[in-house]
VOKOLLO-708161 format. One line per field, with one value per residue (C-alpha): residue in one letter; x, z, y. Coordinates in nm, 2 decimals. Each point is the difference from the previous one (the first is absolute). Layout:
<atoms>
residuo: c(A; ...)
east: c(X; ...)
up: c(Z; ...)
north: c(Y; ...)
</atoms>
This chain:
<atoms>
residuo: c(X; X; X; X; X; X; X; X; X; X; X; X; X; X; X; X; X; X; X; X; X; X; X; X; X; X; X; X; X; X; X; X; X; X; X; X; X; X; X; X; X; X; X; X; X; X; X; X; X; X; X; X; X; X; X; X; X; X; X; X; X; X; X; X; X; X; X; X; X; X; X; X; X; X; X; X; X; X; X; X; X; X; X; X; X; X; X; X; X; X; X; X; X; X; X; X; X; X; X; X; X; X; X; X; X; X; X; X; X; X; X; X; X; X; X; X; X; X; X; X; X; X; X; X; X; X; X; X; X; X; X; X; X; X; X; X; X; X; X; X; X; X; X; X; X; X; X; X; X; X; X; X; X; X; X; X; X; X; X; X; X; X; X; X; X; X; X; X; X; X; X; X; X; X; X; X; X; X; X; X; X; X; X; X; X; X; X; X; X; X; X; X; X; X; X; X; X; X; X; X; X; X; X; X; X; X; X; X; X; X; X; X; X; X; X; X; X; X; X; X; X; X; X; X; X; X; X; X; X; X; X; X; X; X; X; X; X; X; X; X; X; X; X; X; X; X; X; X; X; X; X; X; X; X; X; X; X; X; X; X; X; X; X; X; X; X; X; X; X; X; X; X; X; X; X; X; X; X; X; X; X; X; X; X; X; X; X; X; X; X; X; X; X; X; X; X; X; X; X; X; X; X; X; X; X; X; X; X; X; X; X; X; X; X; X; X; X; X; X; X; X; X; X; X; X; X; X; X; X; X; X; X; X; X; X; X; X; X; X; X; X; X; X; X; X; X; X; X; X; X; X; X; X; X; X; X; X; X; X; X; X; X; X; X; X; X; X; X; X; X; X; X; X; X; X; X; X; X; X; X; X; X; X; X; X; X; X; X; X; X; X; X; X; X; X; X; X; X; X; X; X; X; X; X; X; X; X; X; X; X; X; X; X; X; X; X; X; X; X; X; X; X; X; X; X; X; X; X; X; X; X; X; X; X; X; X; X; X; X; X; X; X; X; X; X; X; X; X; X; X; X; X; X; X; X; X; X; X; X; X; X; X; X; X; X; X; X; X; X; X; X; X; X; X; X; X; X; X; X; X; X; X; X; X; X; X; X; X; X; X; X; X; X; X; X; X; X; X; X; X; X)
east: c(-3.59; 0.15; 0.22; -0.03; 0.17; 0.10; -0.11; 0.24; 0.31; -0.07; 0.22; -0.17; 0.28; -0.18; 0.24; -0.26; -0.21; 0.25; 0.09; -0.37; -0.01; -0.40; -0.08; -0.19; 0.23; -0.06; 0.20; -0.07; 0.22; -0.16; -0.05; -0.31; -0.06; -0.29; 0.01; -0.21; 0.28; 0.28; 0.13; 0.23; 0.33; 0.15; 0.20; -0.13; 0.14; 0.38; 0.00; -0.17; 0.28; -0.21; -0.11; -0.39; -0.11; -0.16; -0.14; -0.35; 0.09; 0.34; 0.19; 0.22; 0.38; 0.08; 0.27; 0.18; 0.30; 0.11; 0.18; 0.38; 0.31; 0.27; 0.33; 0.11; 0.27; -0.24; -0.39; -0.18; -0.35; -0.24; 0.09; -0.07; 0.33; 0.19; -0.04; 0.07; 0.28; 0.20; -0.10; 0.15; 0.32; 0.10; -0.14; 0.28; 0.26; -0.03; -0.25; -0.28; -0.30; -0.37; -0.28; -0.30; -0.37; -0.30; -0.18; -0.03; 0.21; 0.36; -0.03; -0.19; -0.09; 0.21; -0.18; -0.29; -0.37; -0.18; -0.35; -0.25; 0.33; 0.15; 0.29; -0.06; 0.30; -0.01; 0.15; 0.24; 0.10; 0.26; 0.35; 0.28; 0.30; 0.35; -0.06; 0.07; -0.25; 0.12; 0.34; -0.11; -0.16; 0.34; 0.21; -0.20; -0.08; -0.41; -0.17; -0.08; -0.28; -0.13; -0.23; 0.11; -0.25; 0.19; -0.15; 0.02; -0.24; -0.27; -0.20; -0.33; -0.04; -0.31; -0.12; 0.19; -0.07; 0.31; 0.35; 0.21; 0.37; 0.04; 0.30; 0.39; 0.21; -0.09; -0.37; -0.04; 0.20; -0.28; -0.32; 0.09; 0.04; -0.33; -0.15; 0.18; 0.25; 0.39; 0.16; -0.18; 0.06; 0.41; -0.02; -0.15; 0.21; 0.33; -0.05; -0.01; 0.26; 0.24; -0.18; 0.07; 0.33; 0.18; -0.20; -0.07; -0.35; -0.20; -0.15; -0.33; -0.30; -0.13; -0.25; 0.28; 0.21; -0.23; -0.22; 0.38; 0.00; -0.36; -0.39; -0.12; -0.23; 0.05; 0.34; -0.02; -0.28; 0.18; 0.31; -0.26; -0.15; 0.34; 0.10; -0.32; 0.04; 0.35; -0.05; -0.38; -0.05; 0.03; 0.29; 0.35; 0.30; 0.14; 0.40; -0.24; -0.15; 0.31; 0.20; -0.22; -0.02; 0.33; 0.07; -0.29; 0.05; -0.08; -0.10; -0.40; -0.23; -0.18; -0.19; 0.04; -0.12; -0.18; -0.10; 0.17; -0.04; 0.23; 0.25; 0.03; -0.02; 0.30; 0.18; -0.17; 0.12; 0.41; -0.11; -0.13; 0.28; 0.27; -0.06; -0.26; -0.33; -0.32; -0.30; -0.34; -0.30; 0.21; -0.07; 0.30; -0.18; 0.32; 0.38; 0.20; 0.24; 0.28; 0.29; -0.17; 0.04; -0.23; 0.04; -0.30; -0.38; -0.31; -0.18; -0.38; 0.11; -0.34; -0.19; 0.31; 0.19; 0.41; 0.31; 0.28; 0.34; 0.19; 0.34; -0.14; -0.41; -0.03; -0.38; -0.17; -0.39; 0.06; 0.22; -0.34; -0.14; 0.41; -0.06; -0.34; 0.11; 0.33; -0.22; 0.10; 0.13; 0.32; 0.12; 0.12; -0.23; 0.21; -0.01; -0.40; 0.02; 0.20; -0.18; -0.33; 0.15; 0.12; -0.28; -0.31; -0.20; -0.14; -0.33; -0.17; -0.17; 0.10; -0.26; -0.02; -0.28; -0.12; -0.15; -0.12; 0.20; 0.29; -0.07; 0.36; -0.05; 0.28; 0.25; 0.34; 0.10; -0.07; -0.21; 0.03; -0.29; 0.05; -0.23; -0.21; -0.19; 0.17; 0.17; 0.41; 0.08; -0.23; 0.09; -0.18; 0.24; -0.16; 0.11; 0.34; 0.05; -0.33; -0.15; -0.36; -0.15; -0.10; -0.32; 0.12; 0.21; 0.16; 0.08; 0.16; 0.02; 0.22; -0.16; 0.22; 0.03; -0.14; 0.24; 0.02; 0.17; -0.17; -0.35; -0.17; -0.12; -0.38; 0.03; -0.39; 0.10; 0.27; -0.19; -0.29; 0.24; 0.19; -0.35; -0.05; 0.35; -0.16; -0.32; 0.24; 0.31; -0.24; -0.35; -0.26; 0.28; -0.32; -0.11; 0.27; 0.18; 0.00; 0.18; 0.24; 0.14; 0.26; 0.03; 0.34; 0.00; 0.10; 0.21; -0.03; 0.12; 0.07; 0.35; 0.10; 0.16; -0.01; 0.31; 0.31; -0.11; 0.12; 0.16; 0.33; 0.04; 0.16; -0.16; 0.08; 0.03; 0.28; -0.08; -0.36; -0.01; -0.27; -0.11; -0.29; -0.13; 0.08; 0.34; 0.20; 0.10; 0.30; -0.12; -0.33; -0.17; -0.31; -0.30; 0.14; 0.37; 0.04; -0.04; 0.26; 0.23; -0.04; 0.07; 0.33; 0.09; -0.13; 0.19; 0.32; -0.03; -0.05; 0.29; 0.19; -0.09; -0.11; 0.16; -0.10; 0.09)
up: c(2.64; -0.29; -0.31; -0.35; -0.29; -0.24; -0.33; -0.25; 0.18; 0.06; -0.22; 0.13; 0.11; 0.28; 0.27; 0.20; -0.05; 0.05; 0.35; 0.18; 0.23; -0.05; -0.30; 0.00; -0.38; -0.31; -0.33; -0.39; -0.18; 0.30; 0.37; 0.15; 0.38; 0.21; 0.28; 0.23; 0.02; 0.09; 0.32; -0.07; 0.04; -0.28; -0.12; -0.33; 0.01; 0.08; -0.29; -0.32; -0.21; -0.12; 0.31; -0.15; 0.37; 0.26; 0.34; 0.01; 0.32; 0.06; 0.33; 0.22; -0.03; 0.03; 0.19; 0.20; -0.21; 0.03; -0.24; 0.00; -0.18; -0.07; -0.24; -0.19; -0.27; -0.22; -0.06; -0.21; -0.15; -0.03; 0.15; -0.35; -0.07; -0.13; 0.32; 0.26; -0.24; -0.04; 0.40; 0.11; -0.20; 0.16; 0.33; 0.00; -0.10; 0.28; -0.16; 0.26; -0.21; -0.01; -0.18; -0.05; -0.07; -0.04; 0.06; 0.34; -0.17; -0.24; -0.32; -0.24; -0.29; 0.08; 0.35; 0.07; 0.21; 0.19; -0.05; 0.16; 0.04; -0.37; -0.06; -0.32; -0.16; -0.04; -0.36; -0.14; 0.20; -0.26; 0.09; -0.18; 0.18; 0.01; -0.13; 0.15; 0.28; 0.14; -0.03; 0.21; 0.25; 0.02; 0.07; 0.29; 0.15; -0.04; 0.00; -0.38; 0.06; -0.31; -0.12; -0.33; -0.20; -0.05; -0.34; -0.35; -0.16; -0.18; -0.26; -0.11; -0.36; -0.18; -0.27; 0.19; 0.37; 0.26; -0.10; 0.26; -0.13; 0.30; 0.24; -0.02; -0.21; -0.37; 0.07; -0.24; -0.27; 0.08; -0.01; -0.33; -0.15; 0.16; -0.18; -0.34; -0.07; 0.09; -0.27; 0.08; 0.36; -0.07; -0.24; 0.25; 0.33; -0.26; -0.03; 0.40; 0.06; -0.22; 0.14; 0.35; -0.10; -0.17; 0.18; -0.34; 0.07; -0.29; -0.14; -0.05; 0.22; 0.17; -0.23; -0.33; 0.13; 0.07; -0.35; -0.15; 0.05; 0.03; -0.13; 0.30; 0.15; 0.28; 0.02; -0.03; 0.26; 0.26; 0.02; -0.03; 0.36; 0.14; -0.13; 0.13; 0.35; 0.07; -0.16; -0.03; -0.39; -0.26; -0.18; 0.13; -0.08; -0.13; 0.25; 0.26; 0.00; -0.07; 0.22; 0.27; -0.12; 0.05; 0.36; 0.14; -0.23; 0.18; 0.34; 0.00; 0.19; 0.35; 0.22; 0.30; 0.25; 0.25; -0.21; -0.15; 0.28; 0.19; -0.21; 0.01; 0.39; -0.04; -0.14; 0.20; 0.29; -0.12; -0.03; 0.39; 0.12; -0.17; 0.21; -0.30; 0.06; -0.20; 0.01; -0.07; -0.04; -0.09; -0.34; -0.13; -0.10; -0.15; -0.09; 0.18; -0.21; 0.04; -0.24; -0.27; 0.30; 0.11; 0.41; 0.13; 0.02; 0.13; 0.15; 0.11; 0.28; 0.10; -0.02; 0.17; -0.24; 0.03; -0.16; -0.12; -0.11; -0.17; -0.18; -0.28; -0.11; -0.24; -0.13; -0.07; -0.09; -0.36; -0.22; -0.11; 0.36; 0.12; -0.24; 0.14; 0.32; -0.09; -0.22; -0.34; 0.00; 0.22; -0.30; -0.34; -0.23; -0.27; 0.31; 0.07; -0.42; 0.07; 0.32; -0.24; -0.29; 0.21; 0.21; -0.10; 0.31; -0.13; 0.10; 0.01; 0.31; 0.19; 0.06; 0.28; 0.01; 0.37; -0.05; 0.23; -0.22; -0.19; -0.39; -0.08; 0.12; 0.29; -0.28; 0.20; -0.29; -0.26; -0.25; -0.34; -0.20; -0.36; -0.22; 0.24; -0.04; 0.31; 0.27; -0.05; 0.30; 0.31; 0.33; 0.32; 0.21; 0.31; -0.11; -0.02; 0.27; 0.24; -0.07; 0.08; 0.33; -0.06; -0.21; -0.21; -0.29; -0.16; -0.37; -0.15; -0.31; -0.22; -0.27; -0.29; -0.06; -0.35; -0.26; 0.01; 0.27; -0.15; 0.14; 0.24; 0.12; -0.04; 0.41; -0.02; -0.40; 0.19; 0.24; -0.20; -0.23; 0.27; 0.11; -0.34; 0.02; 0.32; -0.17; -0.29; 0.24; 0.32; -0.13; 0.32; 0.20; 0.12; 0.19; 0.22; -0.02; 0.10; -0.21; 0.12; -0.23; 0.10; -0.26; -0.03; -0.17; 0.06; 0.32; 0.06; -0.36; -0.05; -0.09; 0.01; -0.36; -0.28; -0.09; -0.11; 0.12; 0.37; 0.10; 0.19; 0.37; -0.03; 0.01; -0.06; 0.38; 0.09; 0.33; -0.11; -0.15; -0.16; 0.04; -0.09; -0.32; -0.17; -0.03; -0.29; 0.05; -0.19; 0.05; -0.16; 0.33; 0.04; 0.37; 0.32; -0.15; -0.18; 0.31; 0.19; -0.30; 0.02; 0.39; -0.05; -0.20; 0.16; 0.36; -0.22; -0.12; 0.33; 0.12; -0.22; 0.04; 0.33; 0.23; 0.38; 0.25)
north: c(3.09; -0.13; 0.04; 0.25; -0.12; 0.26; -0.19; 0.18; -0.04; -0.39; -0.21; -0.33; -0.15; -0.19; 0.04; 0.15; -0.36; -0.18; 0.18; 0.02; -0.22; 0.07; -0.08; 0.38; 0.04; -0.16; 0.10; -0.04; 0.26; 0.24; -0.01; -0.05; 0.02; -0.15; 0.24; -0.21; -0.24; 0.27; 0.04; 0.32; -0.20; 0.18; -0.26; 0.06; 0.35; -0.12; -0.25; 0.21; 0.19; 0.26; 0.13; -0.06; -0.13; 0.23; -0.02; 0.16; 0.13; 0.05; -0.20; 0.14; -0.10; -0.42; 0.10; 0.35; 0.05; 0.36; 0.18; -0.04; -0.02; -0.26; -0.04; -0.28; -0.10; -0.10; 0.03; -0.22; 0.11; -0.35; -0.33; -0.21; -0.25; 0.24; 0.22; -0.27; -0.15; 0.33; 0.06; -0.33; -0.02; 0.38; -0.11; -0.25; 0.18; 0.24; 0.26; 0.12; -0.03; 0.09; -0.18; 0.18; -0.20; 0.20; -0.36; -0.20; -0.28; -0.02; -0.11; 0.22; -0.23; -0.23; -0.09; -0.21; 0.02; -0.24; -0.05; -0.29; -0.17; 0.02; 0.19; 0.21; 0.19; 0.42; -0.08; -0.22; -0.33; -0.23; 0.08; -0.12; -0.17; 0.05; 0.38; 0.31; 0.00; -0.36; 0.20; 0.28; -0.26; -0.22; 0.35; 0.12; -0.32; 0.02; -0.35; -0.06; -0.25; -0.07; -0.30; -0.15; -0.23; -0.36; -0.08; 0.08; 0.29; -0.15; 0.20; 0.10; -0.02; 0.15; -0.27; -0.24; -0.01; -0.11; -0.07; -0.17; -0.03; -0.25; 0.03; 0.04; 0.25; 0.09; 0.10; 0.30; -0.22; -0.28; 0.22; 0.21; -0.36; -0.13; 0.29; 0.02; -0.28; -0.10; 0.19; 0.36; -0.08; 0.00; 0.23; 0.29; -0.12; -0.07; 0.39; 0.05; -0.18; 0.20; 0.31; -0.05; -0.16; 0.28; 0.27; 0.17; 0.11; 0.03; 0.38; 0.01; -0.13; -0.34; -0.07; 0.10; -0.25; -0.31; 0.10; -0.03; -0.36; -0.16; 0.12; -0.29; 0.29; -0.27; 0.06; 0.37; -0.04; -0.18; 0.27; 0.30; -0.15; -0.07; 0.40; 0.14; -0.18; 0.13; 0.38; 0.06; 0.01; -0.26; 0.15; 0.15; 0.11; -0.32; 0.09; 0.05; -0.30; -0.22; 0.25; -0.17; -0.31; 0.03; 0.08; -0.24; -0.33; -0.27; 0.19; 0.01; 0.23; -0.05; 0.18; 0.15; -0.29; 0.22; 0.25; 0.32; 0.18; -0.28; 0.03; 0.39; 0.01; -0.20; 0.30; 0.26; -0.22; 0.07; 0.35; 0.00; -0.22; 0.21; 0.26; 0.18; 0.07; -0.09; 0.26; -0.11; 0.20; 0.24; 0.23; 0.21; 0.34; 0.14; 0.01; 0.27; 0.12; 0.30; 0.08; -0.25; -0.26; -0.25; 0.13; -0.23; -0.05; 0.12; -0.32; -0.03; -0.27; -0.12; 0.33; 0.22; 0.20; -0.08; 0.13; -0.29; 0.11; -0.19; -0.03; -0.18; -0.11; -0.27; -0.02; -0.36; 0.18; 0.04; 0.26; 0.19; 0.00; 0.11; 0.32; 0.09; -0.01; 0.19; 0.28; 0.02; 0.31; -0.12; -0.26; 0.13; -0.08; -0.24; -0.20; -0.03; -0.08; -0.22; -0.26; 0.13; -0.20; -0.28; -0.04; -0.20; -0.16; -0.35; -0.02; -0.30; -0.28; -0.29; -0.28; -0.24; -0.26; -0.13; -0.30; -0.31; -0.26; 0.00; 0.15; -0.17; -0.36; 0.09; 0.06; 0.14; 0.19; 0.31; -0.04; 0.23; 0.03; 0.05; 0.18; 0.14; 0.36; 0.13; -0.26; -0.12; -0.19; -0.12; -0.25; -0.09; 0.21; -0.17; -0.35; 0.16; 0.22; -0.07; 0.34; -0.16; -0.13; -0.43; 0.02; 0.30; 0.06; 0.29; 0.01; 0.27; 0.13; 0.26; 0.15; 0.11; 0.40; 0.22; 0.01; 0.36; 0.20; 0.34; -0.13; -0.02; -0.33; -0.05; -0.22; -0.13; -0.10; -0.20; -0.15; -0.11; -0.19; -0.14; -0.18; -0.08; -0.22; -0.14; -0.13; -0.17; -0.11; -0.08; -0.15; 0.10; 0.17; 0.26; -0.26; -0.07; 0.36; 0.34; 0.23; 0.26; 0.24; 0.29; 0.30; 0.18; 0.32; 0.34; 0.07; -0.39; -0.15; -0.37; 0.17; 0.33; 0.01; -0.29; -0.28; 0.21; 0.35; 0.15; 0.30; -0.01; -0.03; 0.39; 0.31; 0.36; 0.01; -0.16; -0.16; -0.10; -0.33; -0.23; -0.32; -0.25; -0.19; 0.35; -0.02; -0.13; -0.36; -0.11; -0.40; 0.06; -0.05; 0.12; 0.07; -0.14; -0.13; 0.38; 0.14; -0.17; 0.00; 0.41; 0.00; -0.18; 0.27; 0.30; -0.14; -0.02; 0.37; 0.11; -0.16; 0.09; 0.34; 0.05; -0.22; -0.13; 0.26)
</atoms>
C-alpha cells in the first residue's frame, strides 16, 4: 500500500501537501511521501496536475459509473474562472451547459484547500473589485462574498523599515513624500493625474515612465511592488498598467471570505440551478471534431469512458494544452506560431506562512515591501477573511515574477530569496512559523502568458472558443480578473453566433 511519485514529472506545486489529510506528503521543489502514513485515499492523485501520483496497487473504481453518452449546447473543458464565468452567463441565457473538472472540486487555481483547519489557496487569492469577474457575478446572480481589508496599505521599505501613510484619501501622495519630499511627490502624481485624466496612456514601460520623473529608487521601488503585485513582474507595459489603474481607481481588492473555492461554487451553483450540469472527476481525453467542427468530447467520467456532443466547446485548460489535446496536425500552422508567440507561462511560487501569532501585529491591511530580493506585497489573510482556526494565522505572500518571459524560472532560487525577505522583513519569524510555498510552472503557471500578450477568444474552429488568463485582455487585467474578462467575451461570441435553441 501506498503512493509512487514520478520525480521528473513533479513540478512541486504542493497541492498534493496541501490535500493529505495525513500528513504522509511533504514538498520542497519535489514530493516526498512517507508511505507509513498513507492510507490509499488517493486524494493526492485527484489534486496533482501532472498526473506524477500513483497508487502502488491500483483500487477498484470510487464509484459504478458506466459508460454513457449525453448532448449539450455547450461543453466547457476546466472549471477555472473563466470556465464557470463563460458557463454561468450562457446558463442563464437559456444555453444547456456542461462543465467538465478533472479534480473533485471547481476552481483550478483559482480554488482553495483546507489543511489542519487553514484554508490555503491553489494559486492566486487578491481579486480586484468592480472588474469583470464582480460583473459576471452581478449578471448571474452568484453570491460575490468577498472580504475587503478596511485600512490603508502600509509598506515595507528596505533601509527604512515601515511606512504608514496614516488613513483617509491621498495615501500614495503621502508615502512618496514620506520617502522623498513634497515637491517630487506632486511632481510624479501631477503626472497621474493627467494620465488617467486625458486617457493618453504613455509608450514605453512602468519603470520609463516613473525614471522620467524621479531617481528616489524609493519611489521607483514603491510602484515596482505595486506593478509586480497586480501583473507578476516589476515592469509592464506602461497602458497596461494605467489602463487598469484606470478601470479599478479607487475600488481595492479583497478576498474571497470563505475561501476561493466558496466563491466558485457560487458560480458552479448558477450553472446547476440553470438547468446545466457540472462534472467532476471528469478528464476530457479529446475533442471530437467533423467537417473542421468541434462535434463533442471524449470524457473519462470517473473511470467510465463517455461520449459528449455538443454544439459548441469552449476550453478554460490553456491554449498550448487546447492544441495538444486537439493534435497539431488539425490547426494550420501560422496559427500554432501564433499562440507559440503569444504564449509564455509565468512561472514562479506563492508563499503562505502558518504561524501561532500574528507576523503583522493584526495589521487589517496589505503590506508592499519595497526593495526586497523577491517579495511585493504580503497580508494576514486570516485577519481579513478568517482563513485560520483561533490560535493560528495565515500570512500570505506574492512574490514578484523574473524579468524575462524567455526563461525559465529557477522556483527553489525563488524560494530561497523569498526566506531571505522573511529573515529581513520578519526578525525570528522561524520560530513562530511554518512555511508553505506553492510552485507554479509548466501546465500550472502563475499565469498562462505575461502583461500585454494573450491570444483571442477565436479559433480556426469556429465553434471552439478559448478562455482563461491566456486570452488577450483589452483592460490590462491579468490571473483570476483576465479570466473572467475573457469569458465575457467568449459568451458574447457565442451568442452572437450561436444562439439558445
Amino acid at each position: 500500500m501506498g503512493i509512487i511519485i514520478e520525480e521528473a514529472k513533479c513540478i512541486g506545486c504542493g497541492l498534493c501537501e496541501i490535500a493529505c489529510p495525513y500528513d504522509a506528503i511533504d514538498v520542497h521543489m519535489k514530493a516526498n511521501v512517507d508511505n507509513s502514513k498513507c492510507t490509499d485515499c488517493s486524494i493526492c492523485l485527484d489534486y496533482c496536475p501532472t498526473d506524477c501520483i500513483s497508487l502502488e496497487e491500483p483500487l477498484a473504481a470510487r464509484s459504478a459509473f458506466p459508460p454513457g453518452e449525453a448532448a449539450f449546447d455547450v461543453a466547457i473543458i476546466g472549471s477555472g474562472v473563466g470556465g464557470l464565468c463563460t458557463g454561468a452567463l450562457l446558463a442563464r441565457q437559456g444555453y444547456k451547459t456542461l462543465v467538465l473538472e478533472r479534480n473533485p472540486t471547481v476552481g483550478g487555481r483559482y480554488s482553495s484547500l483546507k489543511h489542519k483547519g487553514v484554508t490555503f489557496p491553489t494559486g492566486g487569492s487578491l481579486i480586484t473589485k468592480g472588474g469583470p469577474l464582480e460583473e459576471v457575478f452581478a449578471e448571474v446572480g452568484a453570491e460575490f462574498d468577498l472580504a475587503t481589508p478596511t485600512v490603508n496599505p502600509r509598506y515595507w521599505i528596505r533601509g527604512r523599515g515601515w511606512i504608514d501613510p496614516g488613513e483617509g484619501s491621498s495615501q500614495l501622495r503621502r508615502t512618496l513624500a514620506l520617502v522623498s519630499n513634497q515637491e517630487e511627490a506632486d511632481r510624479v502624481m501631477g503626472s497621474m493625474r493627467e494620465i488617467l485624466g486625458s486617457r493618453n496612456f504613455p509608450d514605453g514601460t512602468m519603470v520609463q515612465w516613473i525614471d522620467s520623473l524621479t531617481d528616489n529608487p524609493d519611489v521607483s521601488g514603491i510602484f515596482k511592488a505595486i506593478t509586480a503585485a497586480a501583473f507578476g513582474p516589476e515592469d509592464v507595459p506602461a497602458g497596461d498598467f494605467f489602463g487598469l489603474l484606470s478601470a479599478t481607481a479607487g475600488r481595492g481588492m479583497g478576498l474571497a471570505r470563505r475561501g476561493g473555492l466558496g466563491l466558485m461554487r457560487s458560480l458552479a451553483k448558477v450553472i446547476v440551478e440553470s438547468g446545466g450540469e457540472v462534472w467532476k472527476l471528469s478528464t476530457v481525453k479529446n475533442v471530437l471534431l467533423e467537417d473542421g467542427q468541434a462535434v463533442g468530447l471524449e470524457v473519462e467520467r470517473r473511470g467510465a469512458p463517455w461520449k459528449v456532443q455538443a454544439n459548441v466547446v469552449v476550453s478554460d485548460i490553456g491554449p498550448k494544452q487546447t492544441i495538444r489535446m486537439l493534435g497539431e496536425e488539425t490547426l494550420d500552422p501560422k496559427y500554432i506560431s501564433y499562440v507559440d508567440e503569444q504564449i509564455r507561462p509565468m512561472g514562479g511560487i506563492t508563499v503562505h506562512l502558518v504561524s501561532d501569532k500574528s507576523l503583522v501585529d493584526g495589521f487589517p491591511g496589505v503590506i508592499y515591501a519595497v526593495g526586497a530580493r523577491r517579495l511585493c506585497i504580503f497580508f494576514e489573510a486570516s485577519r481579513i477573511a478568517d482563513w485560520a482556526p483561533p490560535g493560528k494565522y495565515i500570512t500570505e505572500m506574492y512574490p514578484k515574477a523574473d524579468p524575462d518571459p524567455g526563461v525559465a524560472a529557477d522556483l527553489e532560487l525563488h524560494a530561497e530569496e523569498a526566506a531571505a525577505d522573511l529573515d529581513d522583513i520578519f526578525p525570528g519569524w522561524r520560530e513562530h512559523a511554518e512555511m508553505n510555498v506553492i510552485c507554479l510552472q509548466g501546465d500550472y503557471p502563475g499565469n498562462q502568458t505575461w502583461t500585454g500578450m494573450g491570444v483571442s477568444a477565436e479559433t480556426p474552429i469556429a465553434n471552439l472558443f478559448m478562455v482563461g488568463d491566456g486570452c488577450q485582455s483589452s483592460l490590462g487585467n491579468a490571473g483570476g480578473t483576465a479570466a473572467a474578462e475573457s469569458a465575457q467575451r467568449a459568451a458574447a461570441l457565442i451568442r452572437e453566433r450561436f444562439p439558445a435553441p
